[in-house]
TIPA-621955 format. One record per residue (C-alpha): x negated, y, z negated; residue number from 1. Coordinates in steps of 0.02 Angstrom, whole numbers, plus 32768, in hexadecimal, padded with zeros to 4 digits. Example, Ala and Ser with C-alpha at 12.3 -4.5 7.8 and 13.67 -1.06 7.14 Angstrom:
residues 2
   px   py   pz pos
 7D99 7F1F 7E7A   1
 7D54 7FCB 7E9B   2
This chain:
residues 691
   px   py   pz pos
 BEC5 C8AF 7166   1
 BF2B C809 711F   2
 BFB7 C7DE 7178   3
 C05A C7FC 7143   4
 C0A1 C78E 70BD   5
 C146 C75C 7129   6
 C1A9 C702 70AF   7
 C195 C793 702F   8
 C1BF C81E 70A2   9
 C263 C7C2 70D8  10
 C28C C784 7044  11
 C288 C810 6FC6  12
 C321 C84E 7042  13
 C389 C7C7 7020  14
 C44B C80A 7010  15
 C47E C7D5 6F57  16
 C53E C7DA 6F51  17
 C594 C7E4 6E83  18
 C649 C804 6ECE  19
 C6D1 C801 6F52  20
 C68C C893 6FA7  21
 C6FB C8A1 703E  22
 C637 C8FB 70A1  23
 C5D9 C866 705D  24
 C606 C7D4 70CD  25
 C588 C76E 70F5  26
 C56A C713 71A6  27
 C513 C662 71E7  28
 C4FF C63E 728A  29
 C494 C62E 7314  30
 C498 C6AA 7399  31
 C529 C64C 73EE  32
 C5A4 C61D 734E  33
 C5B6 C66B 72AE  34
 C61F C665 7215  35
 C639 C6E6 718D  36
 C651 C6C2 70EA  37
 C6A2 C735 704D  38
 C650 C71D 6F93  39
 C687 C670 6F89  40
 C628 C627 7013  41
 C69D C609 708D  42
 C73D C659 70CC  43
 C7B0 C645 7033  44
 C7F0 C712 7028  45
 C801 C752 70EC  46
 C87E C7C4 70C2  47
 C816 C81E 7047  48
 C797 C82E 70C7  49
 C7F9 C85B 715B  50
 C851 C8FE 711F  51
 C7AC C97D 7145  52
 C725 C916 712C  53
 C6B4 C890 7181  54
 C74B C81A 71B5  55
 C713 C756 7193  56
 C700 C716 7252  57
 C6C9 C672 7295  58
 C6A6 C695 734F  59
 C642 C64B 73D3  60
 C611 C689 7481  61
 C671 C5FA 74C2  62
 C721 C60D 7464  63
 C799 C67A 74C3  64
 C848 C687 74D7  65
 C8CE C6D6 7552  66
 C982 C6F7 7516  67
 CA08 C6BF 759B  68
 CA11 C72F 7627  69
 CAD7 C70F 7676  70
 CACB C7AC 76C2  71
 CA30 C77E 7729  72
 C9D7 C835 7707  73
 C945 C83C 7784  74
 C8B8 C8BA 7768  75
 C8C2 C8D3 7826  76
 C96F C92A 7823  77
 C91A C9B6 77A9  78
 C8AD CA0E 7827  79
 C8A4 CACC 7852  80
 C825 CB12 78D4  81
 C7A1 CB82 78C5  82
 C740 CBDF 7942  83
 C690 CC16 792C  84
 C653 CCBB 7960  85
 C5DF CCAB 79D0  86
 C608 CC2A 7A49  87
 C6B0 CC19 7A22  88
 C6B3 CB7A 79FC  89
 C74C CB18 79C9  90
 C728 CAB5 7925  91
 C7A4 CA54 78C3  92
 C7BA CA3A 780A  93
 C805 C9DA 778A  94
 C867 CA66 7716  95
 C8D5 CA9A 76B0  96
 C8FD CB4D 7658  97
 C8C2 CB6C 75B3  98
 C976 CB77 756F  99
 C9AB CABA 75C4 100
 CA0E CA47 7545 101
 CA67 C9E1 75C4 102
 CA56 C91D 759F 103
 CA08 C906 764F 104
 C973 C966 760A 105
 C958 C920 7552 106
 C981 C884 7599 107
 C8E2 C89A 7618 108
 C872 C8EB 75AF 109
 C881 C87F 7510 110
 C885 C7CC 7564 111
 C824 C754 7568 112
 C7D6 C788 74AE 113
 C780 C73C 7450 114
 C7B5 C6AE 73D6 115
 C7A8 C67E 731A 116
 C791 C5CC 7315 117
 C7CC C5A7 725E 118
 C7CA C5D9 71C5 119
 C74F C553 714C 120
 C785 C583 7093 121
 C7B4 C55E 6FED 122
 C85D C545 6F9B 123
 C84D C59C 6EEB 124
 C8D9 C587 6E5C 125
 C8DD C5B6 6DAE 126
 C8F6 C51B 6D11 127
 C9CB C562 6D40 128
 C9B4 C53C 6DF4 129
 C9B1 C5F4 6E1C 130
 C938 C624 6EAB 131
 C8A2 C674 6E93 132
 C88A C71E 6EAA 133
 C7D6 C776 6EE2 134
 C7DD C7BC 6E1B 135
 C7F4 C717 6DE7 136
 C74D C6E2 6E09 137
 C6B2 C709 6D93 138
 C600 C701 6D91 139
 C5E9 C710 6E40 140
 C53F C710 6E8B 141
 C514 C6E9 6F3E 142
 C469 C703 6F8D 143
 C454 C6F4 705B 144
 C3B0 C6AD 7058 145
 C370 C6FB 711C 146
 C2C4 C69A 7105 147
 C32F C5F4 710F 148
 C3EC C63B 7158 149
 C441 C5DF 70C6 150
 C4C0 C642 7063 151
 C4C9 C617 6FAA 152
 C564 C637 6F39 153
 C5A0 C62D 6E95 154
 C644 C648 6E34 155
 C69D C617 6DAD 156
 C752 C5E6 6D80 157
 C7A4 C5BB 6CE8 158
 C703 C5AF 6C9B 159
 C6CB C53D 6D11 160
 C63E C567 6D93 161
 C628 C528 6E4D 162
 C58C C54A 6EBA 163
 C59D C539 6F82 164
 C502 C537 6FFB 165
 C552 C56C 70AE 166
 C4CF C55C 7146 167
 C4EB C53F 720B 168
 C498 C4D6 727A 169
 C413 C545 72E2 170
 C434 C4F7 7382 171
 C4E4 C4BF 7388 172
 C58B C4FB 7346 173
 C58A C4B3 72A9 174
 C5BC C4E6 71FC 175
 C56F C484 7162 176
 C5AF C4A2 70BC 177
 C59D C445 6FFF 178
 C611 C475 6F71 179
 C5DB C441 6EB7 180
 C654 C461 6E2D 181
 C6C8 C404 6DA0 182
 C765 C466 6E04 183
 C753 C3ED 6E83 184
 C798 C366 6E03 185
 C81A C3E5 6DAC 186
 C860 C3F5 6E51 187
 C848 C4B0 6E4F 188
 C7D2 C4BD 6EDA 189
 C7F1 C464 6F81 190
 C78E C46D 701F 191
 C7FA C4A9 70B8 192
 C80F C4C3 717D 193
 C884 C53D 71B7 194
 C89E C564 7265 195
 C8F7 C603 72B4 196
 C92C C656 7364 197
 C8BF C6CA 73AD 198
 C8D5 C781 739D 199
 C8D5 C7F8 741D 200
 C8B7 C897 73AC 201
 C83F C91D 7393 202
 C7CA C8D9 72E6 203
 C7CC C852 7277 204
 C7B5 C7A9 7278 205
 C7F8 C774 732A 206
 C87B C70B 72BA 207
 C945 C714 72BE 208
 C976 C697 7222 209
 CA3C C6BA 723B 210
 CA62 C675 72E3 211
 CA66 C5C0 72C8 212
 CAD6 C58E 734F 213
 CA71 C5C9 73C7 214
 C9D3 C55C 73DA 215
 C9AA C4A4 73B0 216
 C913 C439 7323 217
 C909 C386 7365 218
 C8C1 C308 7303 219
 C86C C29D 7393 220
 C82E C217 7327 221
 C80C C1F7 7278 222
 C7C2 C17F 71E0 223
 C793 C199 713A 224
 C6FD C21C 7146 225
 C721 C26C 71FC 226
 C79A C2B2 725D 227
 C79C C30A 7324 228
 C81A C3A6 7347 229
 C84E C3D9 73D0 230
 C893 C487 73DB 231
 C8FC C4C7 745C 232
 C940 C57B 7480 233
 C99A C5B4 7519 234
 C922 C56D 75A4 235
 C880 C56D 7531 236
 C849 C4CD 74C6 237
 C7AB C4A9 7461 238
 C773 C41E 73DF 239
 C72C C403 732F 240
 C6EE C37B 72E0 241
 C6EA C369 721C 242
 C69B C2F6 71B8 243
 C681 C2ED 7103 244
 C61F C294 7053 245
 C6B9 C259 7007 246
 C769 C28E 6FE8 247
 C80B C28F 7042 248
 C83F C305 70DC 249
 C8FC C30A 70E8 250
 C96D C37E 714D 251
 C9C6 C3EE 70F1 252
 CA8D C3CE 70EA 253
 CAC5 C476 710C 254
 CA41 C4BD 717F 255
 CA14 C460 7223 256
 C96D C4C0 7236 257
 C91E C4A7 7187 258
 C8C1 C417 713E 259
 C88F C3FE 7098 260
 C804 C399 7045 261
 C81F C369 6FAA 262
 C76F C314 6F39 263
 C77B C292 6E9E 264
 C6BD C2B2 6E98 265
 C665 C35D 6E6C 266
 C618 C374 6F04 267
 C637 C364 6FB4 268
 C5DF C3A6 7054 269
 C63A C3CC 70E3 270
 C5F0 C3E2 71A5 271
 C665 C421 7234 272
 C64C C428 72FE 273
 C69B C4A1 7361 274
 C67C C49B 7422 275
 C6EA C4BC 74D5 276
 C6E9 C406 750D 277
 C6E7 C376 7499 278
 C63F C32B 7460 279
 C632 C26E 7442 280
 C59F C296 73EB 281
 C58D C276 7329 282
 C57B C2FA 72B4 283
 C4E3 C2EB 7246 284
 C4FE C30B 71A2 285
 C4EF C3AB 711F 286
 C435 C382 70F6 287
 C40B C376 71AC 288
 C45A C419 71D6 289
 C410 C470 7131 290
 C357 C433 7159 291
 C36B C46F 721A 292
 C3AA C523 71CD 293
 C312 C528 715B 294
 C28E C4DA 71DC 295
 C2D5 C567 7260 296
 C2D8 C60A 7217 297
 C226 C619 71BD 298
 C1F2 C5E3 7282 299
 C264 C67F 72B0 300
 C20C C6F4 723D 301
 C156 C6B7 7247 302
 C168 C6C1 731D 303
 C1A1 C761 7332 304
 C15A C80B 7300 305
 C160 C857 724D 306
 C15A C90E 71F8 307
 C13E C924 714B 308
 C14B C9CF 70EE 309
 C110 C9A4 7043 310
 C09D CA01 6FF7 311
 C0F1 CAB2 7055 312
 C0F9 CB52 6FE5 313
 C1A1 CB7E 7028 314
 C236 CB3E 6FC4 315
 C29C CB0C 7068 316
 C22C CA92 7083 317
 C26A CA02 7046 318
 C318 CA35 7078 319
 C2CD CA2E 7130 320
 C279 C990 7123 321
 C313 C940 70D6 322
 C36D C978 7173 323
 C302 C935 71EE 324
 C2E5 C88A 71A8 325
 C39D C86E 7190 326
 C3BE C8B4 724C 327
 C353 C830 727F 328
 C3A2 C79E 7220 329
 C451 C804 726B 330
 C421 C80A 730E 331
 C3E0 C751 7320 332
 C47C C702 72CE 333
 C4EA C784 7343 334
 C4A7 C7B4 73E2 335
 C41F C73F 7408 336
 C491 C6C3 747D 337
 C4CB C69C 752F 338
 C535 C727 753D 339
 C518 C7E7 7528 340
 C577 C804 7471 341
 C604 C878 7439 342
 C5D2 C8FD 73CD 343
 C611 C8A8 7337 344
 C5B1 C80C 736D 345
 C605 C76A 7344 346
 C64A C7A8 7289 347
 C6C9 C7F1 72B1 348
 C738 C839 734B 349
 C738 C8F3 7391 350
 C782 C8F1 744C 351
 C7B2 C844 746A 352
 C716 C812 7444 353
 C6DE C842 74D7 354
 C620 C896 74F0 355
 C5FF C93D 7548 356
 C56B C921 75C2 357
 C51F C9CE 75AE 358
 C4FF C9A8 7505 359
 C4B6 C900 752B 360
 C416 C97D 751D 361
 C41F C9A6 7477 362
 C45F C8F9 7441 363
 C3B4 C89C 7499 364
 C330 C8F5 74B4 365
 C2E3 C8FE 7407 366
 C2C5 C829 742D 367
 C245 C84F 74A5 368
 C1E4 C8D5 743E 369
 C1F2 C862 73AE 370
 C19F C7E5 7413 371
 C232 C767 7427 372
 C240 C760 74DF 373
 C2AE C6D3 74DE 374
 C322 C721 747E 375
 C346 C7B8 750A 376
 C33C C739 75A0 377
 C3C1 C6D4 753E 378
 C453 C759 757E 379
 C3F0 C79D 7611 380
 C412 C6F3 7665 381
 C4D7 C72D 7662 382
 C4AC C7B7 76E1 383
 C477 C72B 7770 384
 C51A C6DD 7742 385
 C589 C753 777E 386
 C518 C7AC 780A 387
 C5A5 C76C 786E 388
 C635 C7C3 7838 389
 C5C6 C86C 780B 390
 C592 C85C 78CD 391
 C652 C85F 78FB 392
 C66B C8DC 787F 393
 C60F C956 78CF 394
 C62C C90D 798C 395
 C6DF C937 7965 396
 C6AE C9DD 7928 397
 C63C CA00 79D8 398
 C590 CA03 7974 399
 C510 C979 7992 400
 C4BC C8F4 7908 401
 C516 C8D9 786E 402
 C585 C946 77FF 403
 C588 C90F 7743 404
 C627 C931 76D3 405
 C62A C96E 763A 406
 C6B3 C91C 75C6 407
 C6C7 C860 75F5 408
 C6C6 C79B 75C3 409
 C661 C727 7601 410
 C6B1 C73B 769A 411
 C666 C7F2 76D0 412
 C71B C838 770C 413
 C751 C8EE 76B8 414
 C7F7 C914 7679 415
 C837 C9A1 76B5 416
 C80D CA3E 7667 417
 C80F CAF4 7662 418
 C753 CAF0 7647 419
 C6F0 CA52 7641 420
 C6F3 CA26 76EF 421
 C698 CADE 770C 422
 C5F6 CAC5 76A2 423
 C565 CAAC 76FB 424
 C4C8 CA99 7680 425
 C4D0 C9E9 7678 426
 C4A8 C9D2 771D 427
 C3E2 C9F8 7709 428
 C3FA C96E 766F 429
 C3B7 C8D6 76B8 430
 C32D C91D 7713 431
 C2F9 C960 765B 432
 C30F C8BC 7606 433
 C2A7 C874 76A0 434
 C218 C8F6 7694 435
 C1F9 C8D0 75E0 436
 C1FC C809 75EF 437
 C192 C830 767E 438
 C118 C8AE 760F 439
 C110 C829 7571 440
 C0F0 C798 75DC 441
 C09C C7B5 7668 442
 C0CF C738 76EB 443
 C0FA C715 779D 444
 C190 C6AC 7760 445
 C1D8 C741 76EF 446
 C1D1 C78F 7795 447
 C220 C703 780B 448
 C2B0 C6D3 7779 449
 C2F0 C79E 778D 450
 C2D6 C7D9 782F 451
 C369 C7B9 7879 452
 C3D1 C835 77E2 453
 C344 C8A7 77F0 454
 C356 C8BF 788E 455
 C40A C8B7 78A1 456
 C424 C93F 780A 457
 C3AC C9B9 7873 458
 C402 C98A 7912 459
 C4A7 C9C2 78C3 460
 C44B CA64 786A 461
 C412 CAA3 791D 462
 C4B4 CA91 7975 463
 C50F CAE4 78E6 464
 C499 CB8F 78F9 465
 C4EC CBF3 796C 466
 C489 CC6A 79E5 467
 C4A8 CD32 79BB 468
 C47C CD71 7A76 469
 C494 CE21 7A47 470
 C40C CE1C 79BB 471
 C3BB CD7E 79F3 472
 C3C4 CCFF 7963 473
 C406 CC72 791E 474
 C490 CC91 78A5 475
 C4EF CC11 782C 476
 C5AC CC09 7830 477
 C63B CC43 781D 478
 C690 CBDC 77F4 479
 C632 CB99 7756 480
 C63D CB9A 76A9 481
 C595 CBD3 7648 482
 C555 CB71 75BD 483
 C59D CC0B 7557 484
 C641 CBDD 7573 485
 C69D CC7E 7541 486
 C684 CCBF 75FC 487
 C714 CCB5 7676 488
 C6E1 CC2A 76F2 489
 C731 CC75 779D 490
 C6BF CD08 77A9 491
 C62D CCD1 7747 492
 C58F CCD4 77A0 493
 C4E4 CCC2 7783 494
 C4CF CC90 76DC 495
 C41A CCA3 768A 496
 C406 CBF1 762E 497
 C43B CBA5 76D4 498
 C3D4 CBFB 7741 499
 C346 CBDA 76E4 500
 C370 CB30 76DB 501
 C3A1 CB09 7791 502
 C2EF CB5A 7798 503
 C2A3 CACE 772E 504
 C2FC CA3E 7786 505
 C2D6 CA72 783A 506
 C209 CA90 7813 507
 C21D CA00 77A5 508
 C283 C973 7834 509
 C1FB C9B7 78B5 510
 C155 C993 7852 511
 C1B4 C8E8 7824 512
 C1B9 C8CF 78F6 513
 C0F9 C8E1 7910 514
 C0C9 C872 7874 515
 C135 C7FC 78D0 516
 C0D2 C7FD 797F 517
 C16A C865 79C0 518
 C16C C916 7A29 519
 C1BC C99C 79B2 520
 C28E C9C8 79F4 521
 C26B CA83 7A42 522
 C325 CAA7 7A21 523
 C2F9 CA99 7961 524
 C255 CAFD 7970 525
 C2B7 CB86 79CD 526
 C343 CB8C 7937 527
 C2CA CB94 78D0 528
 C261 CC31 7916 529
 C2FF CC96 7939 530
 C359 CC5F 789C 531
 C390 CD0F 7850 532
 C335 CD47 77BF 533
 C37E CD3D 770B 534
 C3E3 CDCB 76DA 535
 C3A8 CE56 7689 536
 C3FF CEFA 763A 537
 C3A6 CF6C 75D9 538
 C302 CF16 75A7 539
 C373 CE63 7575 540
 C39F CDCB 75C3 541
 C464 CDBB 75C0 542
 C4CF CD42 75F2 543
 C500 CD45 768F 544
 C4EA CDB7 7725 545
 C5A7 CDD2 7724 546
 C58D CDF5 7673 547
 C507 CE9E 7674 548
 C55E CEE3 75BA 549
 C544 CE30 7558 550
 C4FE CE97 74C9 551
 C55B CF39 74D6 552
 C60D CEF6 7507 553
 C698 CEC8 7488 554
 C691 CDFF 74B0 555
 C5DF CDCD 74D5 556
 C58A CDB0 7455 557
 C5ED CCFF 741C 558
 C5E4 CC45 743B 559
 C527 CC0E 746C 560
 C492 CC9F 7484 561
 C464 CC33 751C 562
 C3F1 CCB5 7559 563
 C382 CC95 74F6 564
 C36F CBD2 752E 565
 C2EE CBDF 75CE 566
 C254 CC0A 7544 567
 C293 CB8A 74C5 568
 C2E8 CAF4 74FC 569
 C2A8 CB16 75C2 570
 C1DC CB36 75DC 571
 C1FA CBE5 760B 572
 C201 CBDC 76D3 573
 C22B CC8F 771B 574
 C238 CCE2 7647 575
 C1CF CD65 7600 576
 C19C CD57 7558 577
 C1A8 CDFD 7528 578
 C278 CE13 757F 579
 C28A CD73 751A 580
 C22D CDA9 7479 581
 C2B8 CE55 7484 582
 C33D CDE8 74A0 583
 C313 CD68 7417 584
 C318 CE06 739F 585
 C3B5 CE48 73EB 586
 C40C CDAF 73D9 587
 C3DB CD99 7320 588
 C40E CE4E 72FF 589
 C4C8 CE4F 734F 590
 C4FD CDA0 7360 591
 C594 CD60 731D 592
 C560 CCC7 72AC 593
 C5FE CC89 7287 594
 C622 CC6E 733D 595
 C571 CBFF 7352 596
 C56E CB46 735A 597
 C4E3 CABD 7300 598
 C480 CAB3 7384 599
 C473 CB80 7398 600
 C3ED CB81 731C 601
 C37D CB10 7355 602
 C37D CB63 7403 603
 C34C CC0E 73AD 604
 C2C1 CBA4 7355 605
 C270 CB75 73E4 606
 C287 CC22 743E 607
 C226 CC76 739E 608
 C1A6 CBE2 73A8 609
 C17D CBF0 7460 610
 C158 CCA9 743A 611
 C0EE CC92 73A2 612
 C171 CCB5 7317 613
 C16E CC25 72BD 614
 C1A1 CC83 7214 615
 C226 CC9D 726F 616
 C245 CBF9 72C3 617
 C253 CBBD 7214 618
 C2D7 CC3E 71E2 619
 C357 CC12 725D 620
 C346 CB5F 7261 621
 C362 CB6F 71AE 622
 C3E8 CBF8 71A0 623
 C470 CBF9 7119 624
 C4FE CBF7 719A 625
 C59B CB8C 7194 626
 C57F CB2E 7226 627
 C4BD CB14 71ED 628
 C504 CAB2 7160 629
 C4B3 C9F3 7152 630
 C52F C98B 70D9 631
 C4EE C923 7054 632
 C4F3 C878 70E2 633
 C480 C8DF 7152 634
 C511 C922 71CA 635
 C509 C9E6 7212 636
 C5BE CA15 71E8 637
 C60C CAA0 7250 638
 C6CF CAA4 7231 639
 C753 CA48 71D5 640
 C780 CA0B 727B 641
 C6DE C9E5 72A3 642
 C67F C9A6 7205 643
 C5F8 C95B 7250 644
 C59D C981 72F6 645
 C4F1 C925 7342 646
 C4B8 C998 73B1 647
 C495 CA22 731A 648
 C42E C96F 72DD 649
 C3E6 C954 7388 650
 C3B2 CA0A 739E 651
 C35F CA04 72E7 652
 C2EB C976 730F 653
 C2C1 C9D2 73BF 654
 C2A2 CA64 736D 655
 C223 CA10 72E9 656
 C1EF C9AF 7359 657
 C1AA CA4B 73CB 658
 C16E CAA1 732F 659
 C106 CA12 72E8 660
 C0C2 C9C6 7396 661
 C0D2 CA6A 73FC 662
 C103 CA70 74C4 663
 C0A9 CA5B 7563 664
 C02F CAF9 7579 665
 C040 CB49 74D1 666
 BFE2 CB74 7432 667
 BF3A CAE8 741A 668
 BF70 CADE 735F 669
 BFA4 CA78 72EF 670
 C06D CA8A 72CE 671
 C079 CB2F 7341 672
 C120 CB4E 7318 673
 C116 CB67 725F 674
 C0E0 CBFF 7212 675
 C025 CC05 7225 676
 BFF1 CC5F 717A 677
 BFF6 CBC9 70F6 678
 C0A0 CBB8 70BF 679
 C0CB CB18 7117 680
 C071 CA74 7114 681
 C097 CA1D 719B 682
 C057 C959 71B5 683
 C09E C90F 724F 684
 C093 C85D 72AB 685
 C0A8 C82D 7357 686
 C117 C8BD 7399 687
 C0F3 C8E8 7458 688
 C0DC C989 749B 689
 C1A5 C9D8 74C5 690
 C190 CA19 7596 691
C-alpha cells in the first residue's frame, strides 16, 4: 500500500476564516506559549471575542500572577478532618462547602492564575478618524496553514487591502508578524502593544484592561528598531523585547501601558520576546522565525503517526478526519509543554488557568499512541518535580509515597475545596504515562528515569486501601471523590473505575520492580489479591459500591458513565466483557447526554471497540451531542462557559488512535476498532498499540 500523502491529508483541513467569527480564533504557539488571533491576524477585536466565544489569550506556562494577599489567607487554616472507616484514621483536608463565597476562599482558589502577557494588535480608523468596527472590515480571508503553523489573513478597508502572515518561533516564546498594506501610510492602520493586569476570573482571556493603576510597562532600554519591557504586577515581573523593519514606536500620551507603531513604508515586520527573566540574547528576525515555523511542523507531521479516512463510504468521514488532524495541530500548540495544561490549553483561561491532574490523562496520552513520545515525557517530568511536596501531602495525611492534587500551578499545592482535594484517579496517572513510554520504547532508561513516581504512586495506592476484616478485602475510601463526581465524597466507597485502576497500577508498579532486578513489595501484591471486586447490581457494573441503584435511582445516571472505563481506557483487569457489554448498552439507553462531557464519548468508543462493536465505536465518538461539537478552529466546545475543552481533543485522538492501531492483546486486524464490514477505509501510520 503507498504511504500516506501527509501534506494532503493535513492540509485539505486547513481552517479558512471569511469573518469575525467570535468560535473561529485561531492559535500559534508551541506547546509552552501561544497567541490567538481574531480575523485580522492579531488581537485587534478582544472584546468581540471574549463575550462567549474563544477569548484571544496570549499565555505561557511560565506567566503567572498573584493578586495582593493583606490578609495573609493560608490554605492551612481551611482544614476539616475526616476519618476513614476502617481504621479510623484521622486524615486532613483542604475544604470548603459547596456554598463558600468568603474572600479567604476565592482568594485561595483563584491565585496564582494564569497571565495574559499583552495584547499585539492593530489600531483601525475610518478616512473620519472613527475606529473600526469588526463590520467595518471586508473581504476577509484567513487560512491557518497546520502543514507550516503560519496563519494567513486578509481584509480590506476603505477599499484598501492588507495581508498579515502571523507565525511563532517553535522553540522559544516568540511572536513574528509582517503587515503589508497602503493603510500603513494613510495612517489608518498602526501596529500596537497593549499590556493589562491579570485576571483572576472564571473564562476569557486572563486579561483585566481597566485597572491601570495597578501594575507597571518599563521601557528598560531603547533605539530606533528595539525596545526591552519590563512588566511588573504586585510581586510578579517578566520581560519583552520588540524589535522592528522600520517605523516609529512611541508611548501613547494617555495610556501608560500601550505603544504604538506607526510605518511611513507599506510594510513592516514585527518580532516580540516574552520570557520570566530577561534575555540578553538578540532576537532574530521575522524571516528567521517564519523559516524555523515552516522547517518544524512538516518534521512534526512526517514523525509522528497518521490516519487517513479517504476513500470511506460513510459520509462522517471526513468530518472525523478533520477532527483528528486539527486535534493534533491543537494539542501540540496547547498541551505539548513542561507543564500538564488547563483544559482550555494556553487560549484562553477556565479556573485560573490552572490544570486538573486527573485529566492530565486525557490531555497526553494520545502523544504516545501517536508515536510522539517526547511529547508525553515533556509534562511527565513535572511529576518528579514535586514528588516532594506529594510525599508530604500524603505523610501529612498518614498514607505512604506520594499523593498528587488535582487543581494546581506549577507549584502542586490545592486550594481548598469542597471536592478536588477528594479525587483519587489521578493517582494511578503516572504509572500509566510510564507504562506506555515504557511499552513504545523499550528501554532500561525509560525504566530508571520513572521509577522513583512509579513506585511512589503505588506506595501511596497500597496504604490508601484499607483492610475490611469482617469480609476480608481491601476496600477504597471513604473519604474520596469518584471520577463521577456527582457522588457525595464522605461515604463514598469503592468506586468501580478506581478499583479497577488501583488494580492496574499495583500489577503494573510490581512487574516494573522485577524488570528492574528488584523483589516485587508483598504489601502491594496482597492489595491487590484482596482488592474487592467491582460492583455489580443486577447484571451491570454501577458506580460505586455505595452506589448499588446507579441505573434505577433518580440521580445516577449523570456526569461521566465511568463504569464503563476499566474495558476502554483501562486493559480490562478484574472486568467481564459480557457485565461490560450490558452495561455499555444500558448506559447508551438511559443516560443523560446533556449531563456528559467531551471526553465521555471517546471513553464509550473504546469500551464498544474493546468488545468488538466498532459500528458502534464510531457512533458515539461521532454523536450529534452539544458537548460533541468540534468548532470550525478544531476546538470540542462544551458550554458558553466553557467553549473550548482539550481533553474531549485528547480523548478523540486516543480513541482513533486505539481504533486504527488497536491495544495490547486484541483483534490481529487491521484498524480493529472500526466497523469491520467495508464502510470505513482506514490507512494509518506509525500509531502504537494503546495498553
Amino acid at each position: 500500500m503507498d504511504k500516506i500523502n501527509r501534506e494532503q491529508l493535513v492540509r485539505r483541513h486547513n481552517p479558512v476564516v471569511r469573518g469575525c467569527d467570535k468560535f473561529s480564533s485561531l492559535t500559534v504557539g508551541n506547546g509552552n506559549y501561544a497567541f490567538t488571533v481574531d480575523a485580522t491576524g492579531l488581537q485587534t477585536f478582544p472584546e468581540l471575542y471574549e463575550k462567549g466565544g474563544v477569548a484571544l489569550g496570549h499565555l505561557s506556562n511560565w506567566g503567572w500572577h498573584t493578586s495582593p494577599n493583606p490578609m495573609g489567607y493560608e490554605v492551612e487554616k481551611f482544614q476539616k478532618t475526616y476519618y476513614s472507616t476502617f481504621n479510623g484514621r484521622a486524615i486532613g483536608f483542604p475544604y470548603m462547602p459547596r456554598e463558600e463565597t468568603s474572600e479567604a476562599y476565592n482568594w485561595l482558589r483563584m491565585n496564582p492564575h494564569r497571565l495574559h502577557l499583552g495584547a499585539v494588535q492593530f489600531l483601525l480608523t475610518l478616512p473620519s478618524g472613527e475606529p473600526v468596527l469588526p463590520e467595518n472590515l471586508q473581504e476577509i480571508e484567513q487560512t491557518l496553514d497546520l502543514w507550516t503553523g503560519v496563519i494567513s489573513s486578509s481584509f480590506s478597508l476603505s477599499g484598501e487591502t492588507a495581508t498579515v502572515l502571523t507565525c511563532c518561533h517553535p522553540n522559544e516564546d516568540i511572536l513574528a508578524i509582517r503587515v503589508k498594506s497602503s493603510l500603513l501610510l494613510s495612517g489608518q492602520l498602526k501596529l500596537a502593544l497593549r499590556f493589562p493586569y491579570g485576571s483572576a476570573s472564571f473564562g476569557g482571556s486572563g486579561a483585566v484592561w481597566d485597572r491601570p493603576e495597578s501594575h507597571w510597562t518599563e521601557i528598560v532600554e531603547s533605539s530606533s528598531y528595539s525596545v526591552r519591557l519590563r512588566r511588573t504586577l504586585d510581586q510578579d515581573n517578566y520581560f519583552a523585547m520588540a524589535g522592528w523593519s522600520n517605523g516609529t514606536l512611541e508611548c501613547d500620551s494617555t495610556d501608560p501601558h500601550l505603544l504604538i507603531l506607526t510605518s511611513d513604508i507599506d510594510e513592516v515586520e514585527f518580532v516580540i520576546r516574552y520570557s520570566k527573566v530577561e534575555l540578553s540574547a538578540a532576537l532574530p528576525d521575522f524571516e528567521d522565525v517564519l523559516s524555523r515555523s515552516k522547517n518544524h511542523w512538516p518534521v512534526f507531521w512526517n514523525s509522528g503517526g497518521a490516519v487517513e479516512l479517504a476513500g470511506s463510504q460513510d459520509i462522517r468521514a471526513h468530518e472525523l478526519e478533520r477532527r483528528i488532524v486539527l486535534s493534533q495541530y491543537l494539542t501540540a500548540v496547547q498541551s505539548s509543554g513542561s507543564l500538564p495544561p488547563q483544559e482550555t490549553g494556553l487560549t484562553m483561561n477556565s479556573w485560573a488557568g490552572k490544570f486538573h491532574l486527573e485529566m492530565h490523562w486525557w490531555h497526553s496520552v494520545h502523544f504516545a499512541l501517536w508515536n510522539r513520545t517526547e511529547l508525553l515525557a515533556n509534562s511527565l517530568g513535572w511529576y518528579r518535580e514535586i514528588l516532594s511536596k506529594a510525599q508530604e501531602l500524603a505523610h501529612s495525611q498518614g498514607y505512604e509515597g506520594a499523593r498528587w492534587p488535582k487543581c494546581v500551578t506549577e507549584e502542586g499545592i490545592n486550594a481548598p475545596c469542597f471536592i478536588e482535594p477528594f479525587l483519587i484517579w489521578q493517582q494511578p496517572h503516572p504509572i500509566y504515562f510510564a507504562e506506555l513510554l515504557y511499552t513504545v520504547r523499550n528501554d532500561r532508561d525509560t525504566l530508571e528515569r520513572y521509577q522513583d513516581i512509579v513506585f511512589q504512586s503505588a506506595d501511596f495506592m497500597a496504604s490508601f486501601a484499607e483492610w475490611d476484616d469482617v469480609r476480608k478485602r481491601y476496600v477504597l475510601g471513604p473519604p474520596l471523590a469518584p471520577a463521577q463526581e456527582i457522588h457525595d465524597h464522605a461515604v463514598t466507597m469503592n468506586p468501580t473505575f478506581e478499583l479497577a485502576y488501583w488494580a492496574f497500577g499495583l500489577s503494573t508498579a510490581n512487574r516494573w520492580r522485577e524488570k528492574l532486578g528488584l523483589s516485587r513489595v508483598e504489601k502491594w501484591d496482597h492489595v491487590l489479591e484482596h482488592l474487592s471486586p467491582l460492583p455489580v447490581t443486577d447484571g451491570l457494573y454501577v458506580a460505586a459500591e455505595t452506589a448499588p441503584d446507579t441505573f434505577s435511582g433518580l440521580a445516577g445516571i449523570d456526569d461521566h458513565p465511568t463504569m464503563l472505563a476499566p474495558l476502554g481506557i483501562l486493559p480490562g483487569l478484574m472486568t467481564d466483557p459480557e457485565t461490560m457489554r450490558r452495561t455499555l448498552h444500558e448506559v447508551i439507553r438511559v443516560w443523560h447526554w446533556e449531563d456528559t462531557w467531551g471526553w465521555d464519548y471517546p471513553m464509550m468508543a473504546m469500551t464498544a471497540a474493546r468488545l468488538g462493536e466498532g459500528k458502534l465505536a464510531v457512533d458515539l465518538l461521532l454523536i450529534a451531542q452539544t458537548k460533541n461539537t468540534y468548532l470550525p478552529n478544531g476546538h470540542n466546545f462544551q458550554t458558553s462557559r466553557l467553549p473550548i475543552y482539550l481533553p474531549g481533543n485528547g480523548g478523540l485522538l486516543t480513541a482513533v488512535a486505539m481504533m486504527a492501531g488497536g491495544w495490547l492483546g486484541g483483534p490481529d486486524t487491521a484498524a480493529p476498532g472500526f466497523p469491520q464490514d467495508g464502510t470505513w477505509t482506514v490507512r494509518s501510520e506509525g500509531i502504537n498499540k494503546m495498553l
